[in-house]
C-alpha positions in Angstrom: 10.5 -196.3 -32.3 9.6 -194.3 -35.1 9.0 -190.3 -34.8 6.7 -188.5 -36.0 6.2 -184.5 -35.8 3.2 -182.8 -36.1 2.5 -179.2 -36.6 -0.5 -177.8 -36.3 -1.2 -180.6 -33.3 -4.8 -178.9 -32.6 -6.3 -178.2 -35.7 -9.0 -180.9 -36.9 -6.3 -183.0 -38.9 -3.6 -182.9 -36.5 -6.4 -184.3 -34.1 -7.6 -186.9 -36.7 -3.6 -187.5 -36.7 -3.2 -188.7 -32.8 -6.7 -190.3 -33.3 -5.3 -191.9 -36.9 -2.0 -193.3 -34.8 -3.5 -193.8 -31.1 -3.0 -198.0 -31.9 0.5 -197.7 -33.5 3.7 -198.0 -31.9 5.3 -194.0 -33.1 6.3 -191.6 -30.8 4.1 -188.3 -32.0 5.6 -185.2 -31.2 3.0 -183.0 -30.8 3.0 -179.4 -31.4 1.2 -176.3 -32.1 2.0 -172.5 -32.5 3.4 -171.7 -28.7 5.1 -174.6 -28.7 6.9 -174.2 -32.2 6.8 -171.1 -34.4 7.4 -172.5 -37.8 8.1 -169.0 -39.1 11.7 -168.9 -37.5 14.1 -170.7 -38.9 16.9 -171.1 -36.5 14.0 -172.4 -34.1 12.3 -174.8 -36.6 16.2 -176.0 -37.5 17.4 -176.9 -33.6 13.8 -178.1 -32.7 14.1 -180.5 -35.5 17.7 -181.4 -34.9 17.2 -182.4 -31.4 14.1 -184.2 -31.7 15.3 -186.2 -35.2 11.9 -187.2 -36.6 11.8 -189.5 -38.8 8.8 -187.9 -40.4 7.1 -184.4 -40.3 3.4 -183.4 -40.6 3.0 -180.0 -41.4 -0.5 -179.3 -40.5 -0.5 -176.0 -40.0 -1.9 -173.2 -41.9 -3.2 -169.4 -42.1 -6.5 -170.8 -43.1 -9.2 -167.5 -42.2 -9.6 -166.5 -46.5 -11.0 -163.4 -45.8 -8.2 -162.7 -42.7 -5.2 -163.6 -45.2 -6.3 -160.5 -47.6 -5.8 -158.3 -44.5 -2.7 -160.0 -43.0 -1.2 -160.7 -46.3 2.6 -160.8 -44.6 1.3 -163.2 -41.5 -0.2 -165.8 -44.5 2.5 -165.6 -46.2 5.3 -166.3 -43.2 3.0 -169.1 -41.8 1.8 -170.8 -45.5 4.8 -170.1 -47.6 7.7 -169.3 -45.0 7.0 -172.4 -42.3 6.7 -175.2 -44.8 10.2 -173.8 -46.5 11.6 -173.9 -43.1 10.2 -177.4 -42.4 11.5 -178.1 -45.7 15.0 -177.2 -45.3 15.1 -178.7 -41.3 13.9 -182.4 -43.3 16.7 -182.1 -45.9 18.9 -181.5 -43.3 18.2 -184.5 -40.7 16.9 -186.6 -43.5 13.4 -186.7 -42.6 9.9 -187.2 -44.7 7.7 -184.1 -45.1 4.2 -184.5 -45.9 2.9 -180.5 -45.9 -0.8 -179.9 -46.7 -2.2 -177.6 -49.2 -5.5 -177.0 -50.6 -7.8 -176.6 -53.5 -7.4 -172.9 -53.1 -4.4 -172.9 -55.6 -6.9 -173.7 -58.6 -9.1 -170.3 -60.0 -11.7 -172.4 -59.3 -13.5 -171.2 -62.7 -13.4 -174.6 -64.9 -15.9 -177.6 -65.5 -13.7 -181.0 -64.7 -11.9 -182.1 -61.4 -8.9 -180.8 -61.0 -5.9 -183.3 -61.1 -1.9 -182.4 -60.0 -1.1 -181.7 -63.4 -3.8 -178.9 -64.0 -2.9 -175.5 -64.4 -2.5 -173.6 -61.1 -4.3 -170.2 -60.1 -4.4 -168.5 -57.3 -7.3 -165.7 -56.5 -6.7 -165.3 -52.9 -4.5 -164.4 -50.3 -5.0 -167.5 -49.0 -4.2 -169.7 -52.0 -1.2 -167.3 -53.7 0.6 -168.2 -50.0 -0.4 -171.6 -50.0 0.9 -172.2 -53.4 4.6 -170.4 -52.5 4.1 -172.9 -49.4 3.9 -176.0 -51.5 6.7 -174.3 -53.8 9.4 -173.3 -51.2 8.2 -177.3 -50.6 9.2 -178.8 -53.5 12.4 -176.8 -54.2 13.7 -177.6 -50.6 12.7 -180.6 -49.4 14.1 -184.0 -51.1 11.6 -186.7 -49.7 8.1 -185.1 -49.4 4.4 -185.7 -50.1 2.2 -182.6 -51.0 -1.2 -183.2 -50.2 -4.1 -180.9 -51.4 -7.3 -181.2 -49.6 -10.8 -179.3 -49.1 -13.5 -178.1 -47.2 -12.1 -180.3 -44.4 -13.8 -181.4 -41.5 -13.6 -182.7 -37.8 -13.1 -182.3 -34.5 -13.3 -178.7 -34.5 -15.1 -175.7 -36.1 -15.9 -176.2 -39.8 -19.3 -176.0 -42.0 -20.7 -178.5 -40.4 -20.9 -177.5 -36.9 -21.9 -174.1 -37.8 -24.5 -175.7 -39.8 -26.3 -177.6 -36.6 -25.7 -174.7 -34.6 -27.5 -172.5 -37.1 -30.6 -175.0 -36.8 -30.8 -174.6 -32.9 -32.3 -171.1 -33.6 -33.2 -170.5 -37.5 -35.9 -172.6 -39.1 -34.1 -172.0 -42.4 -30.5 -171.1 -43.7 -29.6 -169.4 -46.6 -26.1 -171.6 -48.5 -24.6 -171.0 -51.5 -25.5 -173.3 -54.6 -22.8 -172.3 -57.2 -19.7 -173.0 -55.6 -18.8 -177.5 -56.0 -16.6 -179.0 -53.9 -15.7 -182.1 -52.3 -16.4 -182.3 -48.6 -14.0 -184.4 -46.7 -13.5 -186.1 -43.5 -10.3 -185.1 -41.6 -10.1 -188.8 -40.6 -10.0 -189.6 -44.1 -7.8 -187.1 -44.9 -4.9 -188.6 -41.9 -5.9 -192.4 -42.9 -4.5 -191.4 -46.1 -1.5 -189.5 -44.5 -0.9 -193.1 -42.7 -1.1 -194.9 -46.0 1.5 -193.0 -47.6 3.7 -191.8 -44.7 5.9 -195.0 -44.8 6.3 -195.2 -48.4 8.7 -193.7 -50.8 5.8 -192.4 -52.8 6.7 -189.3 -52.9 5.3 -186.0 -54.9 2.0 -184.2 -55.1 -1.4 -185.7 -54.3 -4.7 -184.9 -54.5 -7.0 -186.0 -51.3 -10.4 -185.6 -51.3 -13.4 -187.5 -50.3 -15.4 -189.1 -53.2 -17.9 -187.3 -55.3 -18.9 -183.7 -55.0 -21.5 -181.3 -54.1 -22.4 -177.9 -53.9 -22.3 -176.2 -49.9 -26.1 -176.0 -50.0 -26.3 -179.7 -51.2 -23.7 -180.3 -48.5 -26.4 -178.4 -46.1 -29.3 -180.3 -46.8 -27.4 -183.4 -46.3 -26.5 -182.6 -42.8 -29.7 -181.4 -41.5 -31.1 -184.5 -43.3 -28.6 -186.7 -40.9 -29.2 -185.2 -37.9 -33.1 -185.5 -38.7 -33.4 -181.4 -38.2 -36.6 -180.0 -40.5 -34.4 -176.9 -41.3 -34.9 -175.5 -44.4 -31.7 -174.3 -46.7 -32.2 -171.8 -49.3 -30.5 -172.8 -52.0 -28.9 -168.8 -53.3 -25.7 -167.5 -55.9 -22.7 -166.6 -54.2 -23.4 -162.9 -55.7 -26.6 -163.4 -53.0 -24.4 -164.3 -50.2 -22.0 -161.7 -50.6 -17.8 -162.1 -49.8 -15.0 -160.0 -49.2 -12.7 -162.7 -51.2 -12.9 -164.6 -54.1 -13.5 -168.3 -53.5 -13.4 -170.7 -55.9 -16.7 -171.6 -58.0 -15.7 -175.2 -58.8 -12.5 -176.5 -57.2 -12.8 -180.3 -57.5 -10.4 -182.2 -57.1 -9.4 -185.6 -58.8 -7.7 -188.0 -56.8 -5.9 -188.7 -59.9 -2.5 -190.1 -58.4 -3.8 -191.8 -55.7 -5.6 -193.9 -57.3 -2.7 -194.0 -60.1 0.3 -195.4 -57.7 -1.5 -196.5 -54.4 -4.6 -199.4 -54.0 -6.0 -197.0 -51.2 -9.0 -194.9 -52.2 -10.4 -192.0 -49.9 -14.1 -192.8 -49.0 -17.2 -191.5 -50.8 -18.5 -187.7 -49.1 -21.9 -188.9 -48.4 -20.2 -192.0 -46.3 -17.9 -189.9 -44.5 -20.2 -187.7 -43.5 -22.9 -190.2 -42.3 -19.8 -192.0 -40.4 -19.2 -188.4 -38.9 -22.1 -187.6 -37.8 -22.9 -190.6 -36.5 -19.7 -190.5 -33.7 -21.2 -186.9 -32.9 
């Protein structure tokens, strides 16, 4: 039976994951940070060996932006220093890596999706680690998939949960209308993962959702879903007000997907109906 290890077991992709697989006949080995510190080497190295996964899943990340400016040597060992260490653990037992990363690694200041082969440029804590991450990636491992993803959600706490908790006690919410993006369904995200995961497809990808959409666009279509008569105010991110940097426009074109696979992530507005729906 096939093996698969996951890292990051808890988060909302690595719970899409087990959701993903639930109906397929893999062993997932399930793990999070007390149960394997991908920062240590030697313990990354035996946990692999004696296990022998056929594939690994790293899912976890430093993902708190603002955090990762303060705790700039804790991003950097979990985003940079835990995917190399996966990395070299998959050389060494001959496994498949597939190690996400994110639209952070883009300045986020041009006008056209993003594809893989687009410039890279890091503002942030956040996305200078997660670019080392997806380096240390590509210099050490010799089967992998890089995937890039963004403003991810699913079964746990992302924008739109905060969003529906903000209606149960504000008749309006104030969202940021100059920052574009594509929202995107974790399940999407890991029916992707499964689509590539037993191919030989390797290299960088882009996967997004479909389409994109400001975060006040992305609010009004939530509260317009759940049938909630809260009002966003649609202000600049200068209005808002943020201790980092994040990225004005950071779409991202799914250009190799849809290049070397017949698999096509779903349109935002569809995932996010579908979402809300199983809520």
């Amino acid at each position: 039976m096939k093996k698969i290890l996951v890292t990051g077991c808890n988060g909302q992709l690595g719970k899409a994951i087990q959701k993903e697989y639930e109906s397929e006949a893999v062993e997932l080995i399930l793990t999070d940070v007390a149960d394997l510190d991908i920062t240590d080497n030697a313990q990354v190295l035996q946990f692999v060996r004696e296990h022998k996964p056929q594939v690994i899943m790293n899912c976890a990340a430093h993902t708190a932006v603002d955090l990762c400016e303060e705790q700039w040597d804790l991003a950097y060992r979990i985003n940079a220093i835990g995917p190399r260490n996966l990395a070299i653990a998959a050389t060494q037992t001959g496994a498949k890596l597939m190690h996400i990363s994110t639209d952070y690694v883009f300045s986020g200041d041009g006008d056209h999706p993003y594809t893989e082969f687009d410039p890279v440029g890091p503002n942030s804590a956040y996305g200078k680690t997660k670019l080392e991450g997806e380096r240390f990636v590509q210099q050490f491992a010799k089967n992998y998939f890089i995937i890039r993803t963004a403003w991810l959600y699913g079964d746990g706490k992302n924008f739109v949960k905060t969003m529906l908790k903000l209606a149960g006690t504000r008749d309006n919410v104030s969202v940021v209308k100059d920052q574009f993006g594509s929202p995107t369904s974790a399940a999407e995200l890991a029916k992707m993962m499964h689509h590539l995961e037993p191919t030989e497809n390797y290299g960088l990808f882009h996967g997004t959702c479909e389409g994109s959409c400001s975060w006040a666009d992305f609010a009004d279509e939530i509260f317009r879903l759940a049938g909630l008569p809260t009002k966003v105010n649609h202000i600049t991110t200068e209005e808002y007000g943020s201790a980092t940097k994040r990225p004005a426009y950071s779409v991202l074109d799914n250009y190799m997907l849809r290049l070397t696979t017949d698999f096509r992530m779903a349109d935002w507005q569809d995932a996010i109906r579908e979402y809300m729906e199983e809520q």
